[in-house]
LOFI-177540 format. One line per 3 residues: number of its first residue (from 1); their letters; for each residue x, y, z of C-alpha. Coordinates in pm, 1 decimal, padded with zeros to 6 digits. Example, Ala and Ser with C-alpha at 12.3 -4.5 7.8 and 13.67 -1.06 7.14 Angstrom:
BEGIN
1) as) 01230.0 -00450.0 00780.0  01367.0 -00106.0 00714.0
This chain:
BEGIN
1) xxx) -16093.1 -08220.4 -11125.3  -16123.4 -08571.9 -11072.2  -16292.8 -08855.9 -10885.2
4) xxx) -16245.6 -09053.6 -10606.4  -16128.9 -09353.3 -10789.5  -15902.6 -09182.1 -10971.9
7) xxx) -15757.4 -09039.9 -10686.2  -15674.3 -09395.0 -10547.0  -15553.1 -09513.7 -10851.3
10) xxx) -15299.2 -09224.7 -10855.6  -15212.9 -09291.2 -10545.2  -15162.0 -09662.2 -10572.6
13) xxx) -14952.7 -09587.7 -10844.5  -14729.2 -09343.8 -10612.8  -14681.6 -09628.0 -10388.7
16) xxx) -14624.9 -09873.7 -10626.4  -14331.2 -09652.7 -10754.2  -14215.0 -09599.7 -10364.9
19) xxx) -13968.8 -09907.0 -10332.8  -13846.2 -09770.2 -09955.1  -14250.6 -09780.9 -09896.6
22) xxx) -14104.8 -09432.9 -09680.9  -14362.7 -09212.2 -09817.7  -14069.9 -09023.7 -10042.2
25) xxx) -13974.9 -09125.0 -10409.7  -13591.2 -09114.1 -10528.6  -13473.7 -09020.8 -10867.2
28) xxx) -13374.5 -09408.4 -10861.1  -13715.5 -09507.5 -10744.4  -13884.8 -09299.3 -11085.4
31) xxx) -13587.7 -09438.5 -11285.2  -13707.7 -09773.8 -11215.2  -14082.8 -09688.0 -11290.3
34) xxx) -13954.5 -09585.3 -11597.7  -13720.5 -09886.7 -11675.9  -14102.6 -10082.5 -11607.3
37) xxx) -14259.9 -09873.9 -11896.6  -13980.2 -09889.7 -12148.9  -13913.2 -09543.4 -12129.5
40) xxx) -13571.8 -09356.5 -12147.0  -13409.9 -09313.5 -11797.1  -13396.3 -08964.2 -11876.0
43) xxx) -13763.1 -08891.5 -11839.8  -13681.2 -09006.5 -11447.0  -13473.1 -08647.3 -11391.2
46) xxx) -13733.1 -08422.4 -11596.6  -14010.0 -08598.4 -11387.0  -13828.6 -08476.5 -11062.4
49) xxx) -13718.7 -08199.7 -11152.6  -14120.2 -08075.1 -11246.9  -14237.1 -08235.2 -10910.6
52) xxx) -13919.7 -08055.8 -10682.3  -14016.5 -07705.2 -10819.7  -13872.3 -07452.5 -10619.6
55) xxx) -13721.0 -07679.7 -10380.1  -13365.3 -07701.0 -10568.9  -13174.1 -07906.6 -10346.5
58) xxx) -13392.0 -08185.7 -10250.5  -13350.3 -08532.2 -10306.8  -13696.3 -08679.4 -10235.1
61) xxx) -14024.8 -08568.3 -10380.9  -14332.2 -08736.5 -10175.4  -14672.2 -08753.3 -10297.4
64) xxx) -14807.8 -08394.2 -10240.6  -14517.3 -08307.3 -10489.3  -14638.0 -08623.0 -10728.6
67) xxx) -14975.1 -08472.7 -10731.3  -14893.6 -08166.8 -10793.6  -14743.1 -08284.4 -11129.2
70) xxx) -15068.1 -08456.9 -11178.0  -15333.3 -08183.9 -11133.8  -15127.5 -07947.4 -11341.0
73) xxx) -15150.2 -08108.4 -11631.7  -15504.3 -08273.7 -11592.2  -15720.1 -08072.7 -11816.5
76) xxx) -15456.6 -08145.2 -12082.7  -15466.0 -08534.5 -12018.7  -15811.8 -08571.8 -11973.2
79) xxx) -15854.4 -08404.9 -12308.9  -15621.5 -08699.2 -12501.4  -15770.0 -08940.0 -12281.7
82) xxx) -16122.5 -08841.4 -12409.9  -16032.2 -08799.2 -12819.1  -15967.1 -09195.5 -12773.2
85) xxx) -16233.7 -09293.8 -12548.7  -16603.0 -09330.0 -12751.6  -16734.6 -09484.6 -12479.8
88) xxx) -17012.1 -09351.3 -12246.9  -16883.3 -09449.7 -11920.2  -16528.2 -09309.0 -11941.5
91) xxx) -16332.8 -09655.3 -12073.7  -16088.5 -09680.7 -12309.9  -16184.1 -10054.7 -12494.8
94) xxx) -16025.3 -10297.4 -12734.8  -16192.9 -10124.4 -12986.3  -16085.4 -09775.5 -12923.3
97) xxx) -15756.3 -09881.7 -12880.7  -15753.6 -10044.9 -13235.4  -15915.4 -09737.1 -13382.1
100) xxx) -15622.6 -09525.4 -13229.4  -15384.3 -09765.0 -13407.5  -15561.8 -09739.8 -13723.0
103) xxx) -15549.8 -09331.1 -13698.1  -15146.5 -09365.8 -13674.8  -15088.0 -09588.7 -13955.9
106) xxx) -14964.2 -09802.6 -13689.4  -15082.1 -10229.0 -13694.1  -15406.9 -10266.9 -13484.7
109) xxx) -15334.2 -10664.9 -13447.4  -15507.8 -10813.2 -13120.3  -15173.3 -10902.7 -12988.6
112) xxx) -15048.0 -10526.0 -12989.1  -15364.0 -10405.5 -12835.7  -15369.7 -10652.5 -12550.8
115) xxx) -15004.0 -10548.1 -12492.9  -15114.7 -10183.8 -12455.5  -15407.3 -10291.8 -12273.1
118) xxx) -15150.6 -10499.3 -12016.6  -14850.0 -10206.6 -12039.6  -15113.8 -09923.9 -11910.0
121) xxx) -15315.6 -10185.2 -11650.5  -14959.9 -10240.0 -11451.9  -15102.8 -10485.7 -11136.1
124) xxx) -15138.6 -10824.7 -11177.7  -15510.0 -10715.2 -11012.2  -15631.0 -10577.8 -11344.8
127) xxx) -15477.0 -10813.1 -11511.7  -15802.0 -10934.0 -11684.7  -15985.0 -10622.4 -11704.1
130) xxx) -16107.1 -10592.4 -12022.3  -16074.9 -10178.0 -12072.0  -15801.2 -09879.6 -11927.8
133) xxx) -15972.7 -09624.0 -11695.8  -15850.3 -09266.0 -11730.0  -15659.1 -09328.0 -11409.2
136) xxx) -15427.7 -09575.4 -11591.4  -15409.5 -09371.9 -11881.3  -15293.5 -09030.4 -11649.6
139) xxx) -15016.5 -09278.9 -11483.0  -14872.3 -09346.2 -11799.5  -14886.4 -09011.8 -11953.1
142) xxx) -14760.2 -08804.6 -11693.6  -14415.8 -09013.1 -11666.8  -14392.1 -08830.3 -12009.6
145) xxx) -14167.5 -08484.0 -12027.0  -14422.2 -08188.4 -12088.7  -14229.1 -08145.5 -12434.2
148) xxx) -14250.3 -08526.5 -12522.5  -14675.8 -08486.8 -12446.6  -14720.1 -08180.2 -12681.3
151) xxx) -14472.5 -08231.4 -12946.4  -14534.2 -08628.3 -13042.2  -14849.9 -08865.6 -13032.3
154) xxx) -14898.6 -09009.5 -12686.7  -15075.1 -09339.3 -12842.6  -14775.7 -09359.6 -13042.6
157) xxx) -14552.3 -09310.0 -12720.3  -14728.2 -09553.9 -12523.1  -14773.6 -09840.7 -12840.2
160) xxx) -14396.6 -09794.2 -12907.2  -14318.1 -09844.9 -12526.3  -14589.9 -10147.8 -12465.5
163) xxx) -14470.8 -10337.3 -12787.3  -14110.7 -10304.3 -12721.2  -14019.3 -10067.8 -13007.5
166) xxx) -13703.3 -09894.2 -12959.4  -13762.7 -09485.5 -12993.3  -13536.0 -09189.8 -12968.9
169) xxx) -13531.2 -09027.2 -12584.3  -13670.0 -08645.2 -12630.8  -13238.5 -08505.1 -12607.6
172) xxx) -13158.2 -08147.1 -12753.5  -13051.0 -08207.0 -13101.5  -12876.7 -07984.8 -13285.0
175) xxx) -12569.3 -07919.8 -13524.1  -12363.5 -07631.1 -13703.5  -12763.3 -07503.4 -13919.7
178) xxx) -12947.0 -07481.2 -13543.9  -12633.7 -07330.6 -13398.4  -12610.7 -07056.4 -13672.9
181) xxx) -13044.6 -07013.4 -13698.6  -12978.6 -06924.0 -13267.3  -12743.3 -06703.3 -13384.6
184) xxx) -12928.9 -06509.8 -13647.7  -13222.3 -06503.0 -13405.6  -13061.0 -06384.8 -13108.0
187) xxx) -12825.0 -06145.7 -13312.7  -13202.7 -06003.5 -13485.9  -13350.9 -05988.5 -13197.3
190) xxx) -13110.8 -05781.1 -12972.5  -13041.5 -05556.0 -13313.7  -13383.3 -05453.0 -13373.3
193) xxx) -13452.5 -05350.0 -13029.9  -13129.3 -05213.7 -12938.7  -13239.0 -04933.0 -13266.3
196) xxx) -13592.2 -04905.5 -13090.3  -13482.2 -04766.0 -12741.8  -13167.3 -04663.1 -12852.2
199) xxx) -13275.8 -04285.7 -12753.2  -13332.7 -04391.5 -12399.9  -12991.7 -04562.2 -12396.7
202) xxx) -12832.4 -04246.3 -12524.5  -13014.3 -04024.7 -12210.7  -12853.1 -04325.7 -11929.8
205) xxx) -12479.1 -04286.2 -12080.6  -12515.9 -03919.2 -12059.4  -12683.6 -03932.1 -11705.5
208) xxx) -12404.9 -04222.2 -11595.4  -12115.4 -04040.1 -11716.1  -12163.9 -03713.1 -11556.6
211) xxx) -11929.4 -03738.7 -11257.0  -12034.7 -03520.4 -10922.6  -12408.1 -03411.8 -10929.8
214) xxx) -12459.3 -03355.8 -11261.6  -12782.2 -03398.5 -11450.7  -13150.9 -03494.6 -11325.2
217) xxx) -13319.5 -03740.2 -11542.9  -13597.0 -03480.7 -11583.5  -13294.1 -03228.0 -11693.1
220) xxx) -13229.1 -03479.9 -11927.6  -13587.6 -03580.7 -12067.7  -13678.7 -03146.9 -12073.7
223) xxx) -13313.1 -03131.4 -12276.6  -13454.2 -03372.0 -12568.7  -13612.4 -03127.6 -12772.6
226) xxx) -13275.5 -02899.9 -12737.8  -13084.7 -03190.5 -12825.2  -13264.3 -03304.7 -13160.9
229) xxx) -13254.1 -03645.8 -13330.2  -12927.0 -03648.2 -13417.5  -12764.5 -03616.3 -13104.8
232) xxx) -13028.1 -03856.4 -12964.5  -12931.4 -04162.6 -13191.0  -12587.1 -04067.8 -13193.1
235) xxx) -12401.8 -04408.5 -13147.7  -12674.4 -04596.2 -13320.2  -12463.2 -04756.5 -13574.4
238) xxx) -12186.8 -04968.7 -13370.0  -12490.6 -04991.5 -13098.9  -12664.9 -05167.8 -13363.2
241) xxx) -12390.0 -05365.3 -13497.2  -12220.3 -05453.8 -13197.5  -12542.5 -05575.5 -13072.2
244) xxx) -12583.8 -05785.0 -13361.0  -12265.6 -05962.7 -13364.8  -12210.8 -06001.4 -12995.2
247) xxx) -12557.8 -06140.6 -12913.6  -12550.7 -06371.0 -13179.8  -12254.7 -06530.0 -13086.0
250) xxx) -12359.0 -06503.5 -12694.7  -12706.0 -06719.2 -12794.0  -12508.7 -06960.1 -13053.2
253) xxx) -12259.6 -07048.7 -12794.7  -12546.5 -07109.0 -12542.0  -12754.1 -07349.0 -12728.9
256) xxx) -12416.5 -07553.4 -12844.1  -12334.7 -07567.6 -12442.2  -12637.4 -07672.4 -12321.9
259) xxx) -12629.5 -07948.4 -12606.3  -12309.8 -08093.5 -12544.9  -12377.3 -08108.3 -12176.8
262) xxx) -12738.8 -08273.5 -12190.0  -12568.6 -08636.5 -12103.2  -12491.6 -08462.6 -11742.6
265) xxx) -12861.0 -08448.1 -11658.8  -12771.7 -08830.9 -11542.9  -12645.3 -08704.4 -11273.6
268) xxx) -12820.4 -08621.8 -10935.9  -12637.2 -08347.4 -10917.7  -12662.8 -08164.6 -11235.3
271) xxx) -13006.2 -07965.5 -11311.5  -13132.6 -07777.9 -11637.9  -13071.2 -07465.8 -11441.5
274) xxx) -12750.4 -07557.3 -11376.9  -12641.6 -07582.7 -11742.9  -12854.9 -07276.8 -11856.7
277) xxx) -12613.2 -07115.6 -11629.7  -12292.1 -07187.7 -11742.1  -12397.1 -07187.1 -12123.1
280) xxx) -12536.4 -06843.3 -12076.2  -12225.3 -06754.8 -11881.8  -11974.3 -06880.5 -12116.5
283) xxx) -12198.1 -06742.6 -12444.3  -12168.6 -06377.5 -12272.2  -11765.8 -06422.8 -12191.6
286) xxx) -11804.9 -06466.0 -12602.7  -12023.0 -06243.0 -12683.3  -11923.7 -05958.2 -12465.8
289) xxx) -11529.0 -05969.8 -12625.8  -11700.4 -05899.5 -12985.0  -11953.0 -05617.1 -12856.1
292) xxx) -11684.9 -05397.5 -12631.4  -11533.5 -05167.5 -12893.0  -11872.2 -05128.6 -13006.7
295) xxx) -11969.4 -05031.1 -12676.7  -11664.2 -04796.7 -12655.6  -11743.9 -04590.1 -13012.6
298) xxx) -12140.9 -04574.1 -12896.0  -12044.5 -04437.4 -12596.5  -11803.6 -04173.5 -12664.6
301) xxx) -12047.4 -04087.1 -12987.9  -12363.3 -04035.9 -12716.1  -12096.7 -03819.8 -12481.8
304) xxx) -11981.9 -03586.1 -12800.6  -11607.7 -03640.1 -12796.8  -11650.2 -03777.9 -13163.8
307) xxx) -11849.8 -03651.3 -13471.3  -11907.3 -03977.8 -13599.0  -11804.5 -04344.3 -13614.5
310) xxx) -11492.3 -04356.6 -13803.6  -11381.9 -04030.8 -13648.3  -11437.3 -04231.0 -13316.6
313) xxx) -11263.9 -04547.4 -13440.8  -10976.8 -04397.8 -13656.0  -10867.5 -04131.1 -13336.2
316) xxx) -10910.7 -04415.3 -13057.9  -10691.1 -04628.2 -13286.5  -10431.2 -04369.2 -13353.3
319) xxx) -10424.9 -04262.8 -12989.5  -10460.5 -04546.9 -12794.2  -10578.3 -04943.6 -12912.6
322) xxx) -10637.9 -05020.7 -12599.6  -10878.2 -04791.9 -12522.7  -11095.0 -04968.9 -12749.7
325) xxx) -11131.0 -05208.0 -12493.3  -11167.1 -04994.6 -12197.2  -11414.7 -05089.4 -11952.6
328) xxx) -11398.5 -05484.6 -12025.2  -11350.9 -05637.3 -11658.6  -11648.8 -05392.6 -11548.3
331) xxx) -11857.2 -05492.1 -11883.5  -11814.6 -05874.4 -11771.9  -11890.1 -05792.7 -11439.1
334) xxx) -12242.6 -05664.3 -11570.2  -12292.9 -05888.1 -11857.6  -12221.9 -06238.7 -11750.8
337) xxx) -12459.5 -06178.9 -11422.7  -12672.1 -06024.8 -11550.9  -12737.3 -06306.2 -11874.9
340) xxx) -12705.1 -06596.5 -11617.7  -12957.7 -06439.3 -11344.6  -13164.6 -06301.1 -11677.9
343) xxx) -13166.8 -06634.2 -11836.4  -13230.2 -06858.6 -11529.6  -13532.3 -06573.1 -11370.0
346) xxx) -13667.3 -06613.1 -11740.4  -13681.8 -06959.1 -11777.4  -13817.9 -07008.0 -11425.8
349) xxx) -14093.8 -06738.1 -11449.4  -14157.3 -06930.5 -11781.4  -14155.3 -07222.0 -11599.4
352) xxx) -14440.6 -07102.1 -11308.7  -14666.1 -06921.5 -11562.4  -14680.3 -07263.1 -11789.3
355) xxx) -14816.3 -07430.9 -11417.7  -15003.2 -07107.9 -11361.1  -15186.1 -07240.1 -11716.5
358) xxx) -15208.6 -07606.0 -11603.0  -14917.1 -07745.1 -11873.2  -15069.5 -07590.0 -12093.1
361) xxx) -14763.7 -07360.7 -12380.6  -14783.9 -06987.9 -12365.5  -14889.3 -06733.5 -12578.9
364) xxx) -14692.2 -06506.7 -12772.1  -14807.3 -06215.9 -12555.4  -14747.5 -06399.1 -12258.3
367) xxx) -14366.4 -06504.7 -12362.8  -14284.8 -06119.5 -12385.4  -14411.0 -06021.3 -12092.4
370) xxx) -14182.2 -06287.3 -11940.2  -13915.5 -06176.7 -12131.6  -13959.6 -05846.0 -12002.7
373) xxx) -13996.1 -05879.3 -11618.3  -13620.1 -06112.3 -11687.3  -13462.0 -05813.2 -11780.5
376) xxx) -13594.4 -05584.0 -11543.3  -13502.6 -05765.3 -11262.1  -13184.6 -05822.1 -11405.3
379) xxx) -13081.5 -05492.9 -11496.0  -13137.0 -05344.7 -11138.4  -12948.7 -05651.1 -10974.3
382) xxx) -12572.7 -05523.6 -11201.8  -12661.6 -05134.1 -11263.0  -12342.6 -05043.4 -11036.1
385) xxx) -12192.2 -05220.8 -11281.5  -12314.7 -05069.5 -11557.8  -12235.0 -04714.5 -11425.5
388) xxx) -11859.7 -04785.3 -11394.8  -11825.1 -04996.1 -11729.4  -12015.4 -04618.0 -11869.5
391) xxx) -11750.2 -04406.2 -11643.5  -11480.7 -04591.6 -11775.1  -11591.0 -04611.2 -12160.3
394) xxx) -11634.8 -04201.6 -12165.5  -11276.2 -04145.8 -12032.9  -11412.0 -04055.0 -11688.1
397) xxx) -11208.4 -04322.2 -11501.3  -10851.1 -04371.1 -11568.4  -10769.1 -04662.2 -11834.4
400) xxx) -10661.1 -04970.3 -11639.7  -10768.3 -04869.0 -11293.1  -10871.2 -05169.8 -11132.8
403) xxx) -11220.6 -05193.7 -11102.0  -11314.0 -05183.6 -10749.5  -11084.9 -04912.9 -10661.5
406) xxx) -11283.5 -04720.1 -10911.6  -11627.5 -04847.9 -10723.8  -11467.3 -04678.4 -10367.1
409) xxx) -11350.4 -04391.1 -10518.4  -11726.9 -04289.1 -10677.3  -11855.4 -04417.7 -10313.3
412) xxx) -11646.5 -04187.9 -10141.0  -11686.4 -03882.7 -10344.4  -12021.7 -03966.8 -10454.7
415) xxx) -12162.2 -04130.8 -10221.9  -12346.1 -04521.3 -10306.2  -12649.5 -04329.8 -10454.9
418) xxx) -12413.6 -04255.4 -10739.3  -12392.5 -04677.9 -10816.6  -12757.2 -04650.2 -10914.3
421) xxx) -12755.0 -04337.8 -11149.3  -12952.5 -04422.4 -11468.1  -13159.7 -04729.8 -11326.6
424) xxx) -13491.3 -04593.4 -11391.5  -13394.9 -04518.1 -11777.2  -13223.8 -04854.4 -11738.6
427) xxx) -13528.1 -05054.4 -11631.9  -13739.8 -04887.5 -11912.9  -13453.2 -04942.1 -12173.6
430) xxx) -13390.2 -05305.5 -12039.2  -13767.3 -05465.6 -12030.0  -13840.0 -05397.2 -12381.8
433) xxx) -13535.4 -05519.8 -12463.9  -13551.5 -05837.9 -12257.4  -13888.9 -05906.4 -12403.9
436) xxx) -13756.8 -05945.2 -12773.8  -13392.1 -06068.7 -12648.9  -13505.2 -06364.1 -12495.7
439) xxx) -13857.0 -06380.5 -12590.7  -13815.2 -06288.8 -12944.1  -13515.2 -06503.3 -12963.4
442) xxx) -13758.6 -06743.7 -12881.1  -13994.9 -06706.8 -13076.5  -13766.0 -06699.7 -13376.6
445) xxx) -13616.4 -06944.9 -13294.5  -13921.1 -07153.8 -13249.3  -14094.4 -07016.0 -13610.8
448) xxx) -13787.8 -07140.7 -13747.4  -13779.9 -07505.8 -13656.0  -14160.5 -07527.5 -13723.1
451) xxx) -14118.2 -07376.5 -14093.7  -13827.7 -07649.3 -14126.3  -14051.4 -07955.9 -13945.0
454) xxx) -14369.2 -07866.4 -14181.5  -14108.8 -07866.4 -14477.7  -13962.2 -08181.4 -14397.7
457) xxx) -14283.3 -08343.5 -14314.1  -14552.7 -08210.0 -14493.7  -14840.4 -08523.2 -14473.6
460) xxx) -14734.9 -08553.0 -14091.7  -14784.5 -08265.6 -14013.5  -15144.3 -08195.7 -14146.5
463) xxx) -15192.4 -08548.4 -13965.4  -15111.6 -08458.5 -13637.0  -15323.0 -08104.4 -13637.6
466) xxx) -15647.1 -08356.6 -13757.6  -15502.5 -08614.4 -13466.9  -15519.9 -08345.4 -13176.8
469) xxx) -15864.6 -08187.0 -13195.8  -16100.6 -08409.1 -12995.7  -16435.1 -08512.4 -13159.7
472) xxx) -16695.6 -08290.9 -13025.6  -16930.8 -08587.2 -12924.6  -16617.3 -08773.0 -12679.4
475) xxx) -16629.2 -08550.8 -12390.0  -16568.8 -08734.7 -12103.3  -16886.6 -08734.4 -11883.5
């Protein structure tokens, strides 16, 4: 919460930024606000893009949107605000300013202060004020990306930007090492939970392949104890391995796309979403090639037409090669919607339960359970899919009969009940599985770089965990 005054001060600043004086900010008109402050132009299309939200397509964010942005991350600002204010009443003062300096090794000379002091007062109005309220402060700050606020010094941000000191815009960096960490991560990931609910997979292939009426999943589940262990993680090894390989490649190829595209945020046009898209659909195009005969040994192992793997492999070899790739156009159908609506519900469900926390990063629980509800909703959205690319895999559909004359003839015979066999089993296989694939990918991922930044920068690090604990006796009254 906040007062009065710092409600007008917000909104001064909102007009201010309004150039049109319409009510209704452009991307140009937050570009220039940035241009004013020294920072990158690209902080103007992350600002929008938090204060649009759900509204995709517009062009115009007016100031209900603005303040939106503002209360969400308040509680966080506030808190920075108040680790540099000592003051009683609120005020950040030549003093505290020069203390701040001090902290980050940075020169406290009076002529950088008063240049932070001017940078953060903006109006010629304040122009001789002698201190920054916390409404000053908040305009500044929340021009800032959400990643740029947690992962570097704001008083750092703001001195380099009031003193003119050039500083790197917050762009995904990356080269061949990140690339081939995403890859490890994703591949580990997918592998370790495609072994855990590997037994559930093995039940949906054998419910999914079964043409006609076939059996119940409670047949199925009562049949376990009949069917033993063995026969339950038949499959497990190319399951495993294809898993490995193909999501691996699928997540390498998505961080390298998104990247190399990260100069088209400038345009209006282009949003992260947008490029999470096609990098996820172009890493699962990948991906998907390498895991298909995989996919074809599993599930002719978890259907008993082959004792073992290179039983499976050797006889589909010597019989047919190209059965080896049976099922691919309805395993793309399935996989590459299914990773772009996963990846985009994920990172937008992400996206809402970070506001749902005011700014403030998740928790590792809290990242699964994401992860999770991605994949469910996914899976449901392309199980016809799924039951044709398992129909056509087992031998049940003719090799090379086009796809959707395969999806009329099951709808005919079957009726379009048959298109959802195995989606319960599939939901329960698939949430579990899209908690670790994109959560634990994550995670990994993110474990990884911070192992690497501590390494690098050992005395910085310690420096910045002492930096962002506020003193106790600084609360903002």
């Amino acid at each position: 919460m906040f007062d009065l005054a710092t409600w007008f001060i917000g909104r001064k600043f909102f007009d201010e930024v309004d150039r049109s004086k319409t009510g209704k900010l452009t991307l140009e008109d937050i570009r220039e606000a940035m241009k004013k402050r020294n920072l990158p132009p690209n902080y103007a299309k992350a600002f929008m893009e938090k204060a649009k939200g759900n509204k995709i397509f517009a062009r115009t964010i007016n100031w209900e949107d603005f303040q939106s942005v503002m209360n969400e991350r308040e509680s966080t600002m506030l808190r920075t605000f108040n680790s540099m204010s000592m003051s009683r009443n609120g005020l950040l003062k030549t003093g505290d300013i020069k203390q701040v300096l001090e902290g980050l090794d940075l020169p406290a000379t009076e002529d950088n202060v008063r240049a932070m002091m001017k940078h953060l007062r903006g109006s010629n109005e304040y122009s001789r004020q002698g201190y920054v309220t916390y409404g000053q402060f908040r305009n500044f700050l929340m021009l800032l990306p959400h990643e740029v606020a947690r992962e570097s010094d704001p008083s750092r941000v703001w001195f380099e930007a009031a003193t003119i000191v050039q500083f790197s815009p917050p762009v995904r960096t990356g080269n061949f090492k990140k690339a081939a960490r995403a890859a490890f991560a994703g591949g580990l990931a997918s592998a370790t939970t495609t072994s855990i609910m590997h037994p559930l997979d093995t039940l949906k292939t054998r419910l999914q392949a079964a043409v006609g009426k076939g059996p119940t999943l409670l047949e199925l589940i009562k049949s376990v104890p009949k069917l033993g262990p063995r026969k339950i993680y038949q499959g497990i090894i190319p399951a495993v391995s294809g898993n490995f390989l193909g999501h691996g490649l699928r997540t390498a190829t998505y961080e390298v796309v998104c990247l190399a595209l990260t100069p088209a945020l400038a345009f209006p046009f282009v949003t992260e979403t947008t490029i999470q898209g096609f990098g996820s659909g172009l890493g699962t195009l990948f991906g998907t090639c390498v895991r298909i005969p995989c996919e074809v040994l599993k599930q002719r192992l978890q259907t008993d037409q082959f004792p073992n793997v290179v039983n499976a492999a050797t006889g589909m070899i010597k019989n047919n090669r190209r059965a080896l790739y049976a099922g691919t156009a309805a395993t793309l159908t399935r996989e590459i919607p299914f990773y772009v609506t996963g990846l985009m519900i994920y990172e937008n469900l992400k996206k809402g339960a970070v506001a749902l926390k005011g700014g403030r990063e998740l928790e590792n629980y809290q990242v699964i359970i994401v992860g999770a509800c991605a994949g469910a909703l996914g899976s449901v959205m392309v199980n016809p899919f799924d039951v044709m690319k398992t129909r056509t895999m087992t031998g049940s559909v003719p090799l090379g009969q086009n796809l959707w004359v395969s999806i009329a003839h099951v709808v005919k015979t079957e009726g379009p009940k048959a298109l959802m066999k195995g989606a319960i089993p599939r939901m329960a296989w698939i949430a579990p599985l899209g908690a670790m694939n994109f959560a634990g990918y994550e995670l990994a991922k993110k474990a990884m770089n911070k192992a690497d930044e501590e390494k690098a920068n050992p005395k910085e690090s310690k420096e910045l965990s002492l930096r962002t604990a506020p003193p106790e006796d600084s609360a903002h009254k």
